[in-house]
N, C-alpha and C positions, 0 to 999 in steps of 0.2 A: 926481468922482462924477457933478455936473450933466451932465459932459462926455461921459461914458459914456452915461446916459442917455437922452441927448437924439441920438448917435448910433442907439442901439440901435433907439428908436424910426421912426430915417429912413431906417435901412437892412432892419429887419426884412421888409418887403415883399422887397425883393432878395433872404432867405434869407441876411443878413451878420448874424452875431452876433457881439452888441461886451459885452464884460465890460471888469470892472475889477480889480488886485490892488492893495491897500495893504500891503505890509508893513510889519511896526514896525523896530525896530532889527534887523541882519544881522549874525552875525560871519563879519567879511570880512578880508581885506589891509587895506583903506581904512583901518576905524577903528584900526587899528594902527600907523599912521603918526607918532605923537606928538604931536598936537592933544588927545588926550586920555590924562592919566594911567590906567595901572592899576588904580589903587586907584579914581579916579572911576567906570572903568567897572565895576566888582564894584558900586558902591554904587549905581550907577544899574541895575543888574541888579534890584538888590531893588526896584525899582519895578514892576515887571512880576509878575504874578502866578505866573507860568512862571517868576520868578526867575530867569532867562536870556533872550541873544540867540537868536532863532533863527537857522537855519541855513540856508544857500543852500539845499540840494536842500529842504529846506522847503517854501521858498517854490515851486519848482519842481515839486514834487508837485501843484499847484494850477493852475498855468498848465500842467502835460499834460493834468491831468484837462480844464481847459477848451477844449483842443486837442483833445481826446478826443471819439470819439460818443457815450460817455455822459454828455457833456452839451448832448448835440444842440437840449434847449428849455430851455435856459438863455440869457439874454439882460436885456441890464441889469442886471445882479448885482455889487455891489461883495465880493470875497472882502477881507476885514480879515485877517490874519495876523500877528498881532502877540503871543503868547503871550496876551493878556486885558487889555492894557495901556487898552486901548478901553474897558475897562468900568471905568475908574478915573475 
């Protein structure tokens, strides 16, 4: 996030707008690999207030819009995505 910032700041003169995405947990291929059981991931589902992983185009909906003109005066922005886990 410092890292973001402290871009945004040196490049906004230039007209570079620098954001940030955090997502929380993703359901991917990855964590399906067998590092983590089944059953641990339902139960660490319930930790999230969403009750769920999210989902790739999720997070994707987020970095368009930031690719996107409208959000042409956006700049330094951390996008958090993480179902609400953040506010635990």
């Amino acid at each position: 996030m410092s890292f973001a910032k402290t871009c945004a700041l040196e490049f906004a003169d230039k007209g570079i707008r620098v954001n940030s995405v955090h997502p929380g947990m993703v359901e991917t291929k990855l964590i399906h690999d067998g590092a983590i059981s089944e059953d641990d991931m339902q139960k660490d589902m319930q930790n999230y207030p969403l009750k769920r992983y999210g989902q790739p185009k999720e997070i994707a909906w987020s970095i368009i819009y930031l690719l996107s003109d409208a959000s042409a005066w956006v700049t330094g922005s951390q996008s958090v995505i993480d179902g609400g886990m953040h506010l635990k």
